[in-house]
TILUM-329160 format. One record per atom (N, C-alpha, C, O): z, x, y; residue number from 0; atom name. Coordinates in nm, 3 decimals. Layout:
N
z,x,y,resi,name
Z,X,Y,NUM,CA $
...
***
This chain:
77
z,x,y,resi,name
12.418,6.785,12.273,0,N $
12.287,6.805,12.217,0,CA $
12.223,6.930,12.277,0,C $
12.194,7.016,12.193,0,O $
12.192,6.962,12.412,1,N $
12.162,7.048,12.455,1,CA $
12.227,7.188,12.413,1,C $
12.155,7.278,12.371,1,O $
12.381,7.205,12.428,2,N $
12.395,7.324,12.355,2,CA $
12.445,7.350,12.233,2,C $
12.512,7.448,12.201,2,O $
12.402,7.235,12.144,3,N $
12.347,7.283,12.013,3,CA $
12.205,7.335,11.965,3,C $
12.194,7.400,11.861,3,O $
12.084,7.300,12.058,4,N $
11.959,7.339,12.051,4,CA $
11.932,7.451,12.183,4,C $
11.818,7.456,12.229,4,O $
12.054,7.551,12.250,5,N $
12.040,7.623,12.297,5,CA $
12.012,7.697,12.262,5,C $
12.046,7.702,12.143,5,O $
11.906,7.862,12.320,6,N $
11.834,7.952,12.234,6,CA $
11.971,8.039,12.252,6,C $
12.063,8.019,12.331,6,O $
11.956,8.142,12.153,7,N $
12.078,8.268,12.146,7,CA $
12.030,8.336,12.233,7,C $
11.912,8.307,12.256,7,O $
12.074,8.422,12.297,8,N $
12.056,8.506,12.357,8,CA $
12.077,8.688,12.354,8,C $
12.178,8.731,12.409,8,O $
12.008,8.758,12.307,9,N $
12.050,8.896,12.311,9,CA $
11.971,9.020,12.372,9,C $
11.866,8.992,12.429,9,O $
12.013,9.168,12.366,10,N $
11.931,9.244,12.431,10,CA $
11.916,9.373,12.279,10,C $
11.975,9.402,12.175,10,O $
11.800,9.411,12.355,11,N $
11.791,9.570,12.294,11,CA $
11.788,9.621,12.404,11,C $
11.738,9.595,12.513,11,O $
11.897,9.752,12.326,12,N $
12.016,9.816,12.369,12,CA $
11.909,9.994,12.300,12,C $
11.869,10.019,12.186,12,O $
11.897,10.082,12.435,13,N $
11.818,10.180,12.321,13,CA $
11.974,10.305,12.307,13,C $
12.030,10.314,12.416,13,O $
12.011,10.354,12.246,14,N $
12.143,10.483,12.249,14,CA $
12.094,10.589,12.250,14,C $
12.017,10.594,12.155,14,O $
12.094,10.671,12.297,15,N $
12.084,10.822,12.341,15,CA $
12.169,10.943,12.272,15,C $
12.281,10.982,12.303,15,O $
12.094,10.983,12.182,16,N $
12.184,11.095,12.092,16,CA $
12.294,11.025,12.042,16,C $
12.311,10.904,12.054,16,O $
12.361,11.095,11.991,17,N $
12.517,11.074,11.932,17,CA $
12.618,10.980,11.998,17,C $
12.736,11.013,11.996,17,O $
12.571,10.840,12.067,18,N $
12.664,10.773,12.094,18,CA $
12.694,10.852,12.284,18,C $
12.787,10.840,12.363,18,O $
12.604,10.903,12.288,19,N $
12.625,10.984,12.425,19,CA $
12.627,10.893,12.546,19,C $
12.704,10.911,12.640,19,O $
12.515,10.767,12.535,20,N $
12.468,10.675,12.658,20,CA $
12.359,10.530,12.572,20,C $
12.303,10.523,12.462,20,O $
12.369,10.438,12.687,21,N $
12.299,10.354,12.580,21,CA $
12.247,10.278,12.757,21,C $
12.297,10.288,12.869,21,O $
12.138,10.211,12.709,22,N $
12.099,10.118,12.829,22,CA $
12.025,10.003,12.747,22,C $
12.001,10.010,12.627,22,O $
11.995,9.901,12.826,23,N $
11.922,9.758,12.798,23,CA $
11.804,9.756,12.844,23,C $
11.794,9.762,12.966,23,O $
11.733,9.751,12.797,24,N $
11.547,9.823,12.777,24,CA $
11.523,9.661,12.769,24,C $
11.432,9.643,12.849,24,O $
11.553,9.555,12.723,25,N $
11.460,9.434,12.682,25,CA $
11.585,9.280,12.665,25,C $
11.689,9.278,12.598,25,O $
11.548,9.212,12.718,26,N $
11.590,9.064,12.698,26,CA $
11.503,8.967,12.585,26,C $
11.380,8.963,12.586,26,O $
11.596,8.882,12.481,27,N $
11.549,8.839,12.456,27,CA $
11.608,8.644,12.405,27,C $
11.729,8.653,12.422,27,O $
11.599,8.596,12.390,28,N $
11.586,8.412,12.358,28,CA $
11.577,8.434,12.179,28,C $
11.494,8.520,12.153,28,O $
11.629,8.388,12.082,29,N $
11.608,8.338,11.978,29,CA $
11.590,8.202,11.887,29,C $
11.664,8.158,11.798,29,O $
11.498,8.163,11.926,30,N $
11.502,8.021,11.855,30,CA $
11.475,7.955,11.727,30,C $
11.519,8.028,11.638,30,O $
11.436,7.874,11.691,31,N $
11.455,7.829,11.585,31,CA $
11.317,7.862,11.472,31,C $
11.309,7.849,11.350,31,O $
11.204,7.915,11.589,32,N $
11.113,7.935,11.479,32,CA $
11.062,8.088,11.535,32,C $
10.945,8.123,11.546,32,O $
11.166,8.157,11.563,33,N $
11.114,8.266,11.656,33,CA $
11.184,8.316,11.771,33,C $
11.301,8.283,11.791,33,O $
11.118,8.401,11.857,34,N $
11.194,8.480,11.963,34,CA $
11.104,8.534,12.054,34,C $
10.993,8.580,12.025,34,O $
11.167,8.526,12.192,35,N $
11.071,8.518,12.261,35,CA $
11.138,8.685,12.373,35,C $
11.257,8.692,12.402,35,O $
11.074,8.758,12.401,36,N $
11.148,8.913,12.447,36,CA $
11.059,8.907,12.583,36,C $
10.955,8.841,12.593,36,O $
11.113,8.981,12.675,37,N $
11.045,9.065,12.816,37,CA $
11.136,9.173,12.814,37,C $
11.258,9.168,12.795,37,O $
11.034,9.316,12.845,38,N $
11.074,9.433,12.867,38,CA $
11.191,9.379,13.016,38,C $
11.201,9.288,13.099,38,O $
11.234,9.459,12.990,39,N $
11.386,9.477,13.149,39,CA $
11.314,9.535,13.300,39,C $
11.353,9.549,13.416,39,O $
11.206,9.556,13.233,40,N $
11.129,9.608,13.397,40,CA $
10.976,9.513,13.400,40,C $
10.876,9.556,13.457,40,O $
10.979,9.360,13.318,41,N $
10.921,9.305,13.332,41,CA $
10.792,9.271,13.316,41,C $
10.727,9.167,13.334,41,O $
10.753,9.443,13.257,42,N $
10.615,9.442,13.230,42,CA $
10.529,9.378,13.101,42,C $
10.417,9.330,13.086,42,O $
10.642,9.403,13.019,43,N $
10.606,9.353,12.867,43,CA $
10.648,9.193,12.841,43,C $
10.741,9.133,12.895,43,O $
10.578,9.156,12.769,44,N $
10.635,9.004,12.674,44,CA $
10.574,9.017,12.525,44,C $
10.468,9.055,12.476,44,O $
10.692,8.968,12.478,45,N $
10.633,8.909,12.294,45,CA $
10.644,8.812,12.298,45,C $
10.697,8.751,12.391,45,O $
10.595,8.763,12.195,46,N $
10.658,8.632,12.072,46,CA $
10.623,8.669,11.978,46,C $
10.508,8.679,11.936,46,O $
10.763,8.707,11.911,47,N $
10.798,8.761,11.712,47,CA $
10.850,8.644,11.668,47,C $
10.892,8.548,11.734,47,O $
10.841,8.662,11.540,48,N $
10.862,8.580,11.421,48,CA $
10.979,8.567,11.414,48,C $
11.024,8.459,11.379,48,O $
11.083,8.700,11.454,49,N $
11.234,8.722,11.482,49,CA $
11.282,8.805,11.548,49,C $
11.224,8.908,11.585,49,O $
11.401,8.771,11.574,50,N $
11.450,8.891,11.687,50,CA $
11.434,9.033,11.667,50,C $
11.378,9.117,11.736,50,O $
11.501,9.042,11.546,51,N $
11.499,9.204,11.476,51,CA $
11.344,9.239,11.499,51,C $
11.321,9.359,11.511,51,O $
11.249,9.166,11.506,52,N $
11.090,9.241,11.510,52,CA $
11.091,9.314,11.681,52,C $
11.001,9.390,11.716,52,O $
11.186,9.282,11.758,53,N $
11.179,9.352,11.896,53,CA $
11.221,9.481,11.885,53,C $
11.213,9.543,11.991,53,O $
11.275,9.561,11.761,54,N $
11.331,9.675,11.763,54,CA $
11.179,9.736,11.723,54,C $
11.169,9.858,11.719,54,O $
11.056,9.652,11.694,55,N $
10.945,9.727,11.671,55,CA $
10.837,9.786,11.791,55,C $
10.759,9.881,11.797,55,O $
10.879,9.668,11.888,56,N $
10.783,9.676,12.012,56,CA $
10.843,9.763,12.150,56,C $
10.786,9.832,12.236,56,O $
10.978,9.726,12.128,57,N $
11.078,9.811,12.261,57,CA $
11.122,9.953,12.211,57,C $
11.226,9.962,12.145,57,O $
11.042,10.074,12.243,58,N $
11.106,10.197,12.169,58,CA $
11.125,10.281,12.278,58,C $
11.115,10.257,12.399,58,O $
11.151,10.371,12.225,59,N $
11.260,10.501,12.353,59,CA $
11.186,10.586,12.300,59,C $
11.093,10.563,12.223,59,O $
11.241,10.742,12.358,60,N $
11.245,10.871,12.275,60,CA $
11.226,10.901,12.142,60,C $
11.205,10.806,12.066,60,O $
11.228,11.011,12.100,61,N $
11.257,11.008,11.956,61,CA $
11.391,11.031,11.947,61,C $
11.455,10.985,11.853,61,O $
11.452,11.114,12.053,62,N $
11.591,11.067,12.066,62,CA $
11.699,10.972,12.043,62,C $
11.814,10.993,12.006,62,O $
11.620,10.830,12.080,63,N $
11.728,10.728,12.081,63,CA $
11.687,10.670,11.931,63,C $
11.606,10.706,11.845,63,O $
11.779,10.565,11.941,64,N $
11.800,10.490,11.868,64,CA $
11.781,10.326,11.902,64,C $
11.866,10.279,11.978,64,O $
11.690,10.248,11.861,65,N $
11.729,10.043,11.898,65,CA $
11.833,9.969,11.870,65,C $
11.863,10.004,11.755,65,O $
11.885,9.912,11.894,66,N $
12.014,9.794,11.848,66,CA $
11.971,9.674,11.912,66,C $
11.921,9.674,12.024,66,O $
11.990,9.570,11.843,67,N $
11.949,9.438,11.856,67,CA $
12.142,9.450,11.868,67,C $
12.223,9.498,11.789,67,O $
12.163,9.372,12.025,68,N $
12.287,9.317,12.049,68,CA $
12.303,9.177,12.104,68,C $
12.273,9.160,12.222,68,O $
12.351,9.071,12.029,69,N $
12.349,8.946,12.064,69,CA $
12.480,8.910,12.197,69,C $
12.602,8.903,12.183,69,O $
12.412,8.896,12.295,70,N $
12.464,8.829,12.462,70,CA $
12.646,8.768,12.401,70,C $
12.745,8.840,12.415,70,O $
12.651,8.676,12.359,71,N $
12.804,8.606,12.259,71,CA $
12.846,8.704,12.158,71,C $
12.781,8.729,12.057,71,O $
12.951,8.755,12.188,72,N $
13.019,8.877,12.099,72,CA $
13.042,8.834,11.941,72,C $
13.035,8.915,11.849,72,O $
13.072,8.679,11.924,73,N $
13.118,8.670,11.815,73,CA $
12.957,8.636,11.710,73,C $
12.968,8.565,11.610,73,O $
12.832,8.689,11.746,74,N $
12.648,8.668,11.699,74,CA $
12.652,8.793,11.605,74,C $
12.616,8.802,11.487,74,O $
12.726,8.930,11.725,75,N $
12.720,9.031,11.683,75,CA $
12.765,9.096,11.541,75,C $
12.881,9.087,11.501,75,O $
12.643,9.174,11.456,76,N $
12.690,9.159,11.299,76,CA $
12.801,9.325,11.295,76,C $
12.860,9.357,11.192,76,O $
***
């Protein structure tokens, strides 16, 4: 029971130019009516409607790029 009502787990991931470098800017929980994020340096928190809405609040450069990457390889689309 418990880890069927476990939350998913994933990060945004920001990439740097052309595939050059990438780091993990934000953690986040996905659950069933929502998602719950903290910036990686702890300062920030949400609660979105969905995960993908964290690529709105966690941004980089104009350089980079966001990726929503789910923690379990086989989440990842």
């Amino acid at each position: 029971m418990v880890a069927d009502q476990a939350p998913r787990v994933f990060a945004v991931v920001l990439e740097y130019g052309e595939h050059v470098d990438a780091k993990v800017v934000a953690w986040g929980m996905a659950l069933d009516d929502g998602a719950y994020v903290i910036t990686a340096d702890g300062r920030n928190q949400y609660a979105l409607a969905s995960p993908e809405n964290a690529l709105r609040y966690v941004r980089g450069r104009n350089d980079t790029t966001p990726h929503l990457v789910w923690a379990d390889p086989a989440q990842n689309e």
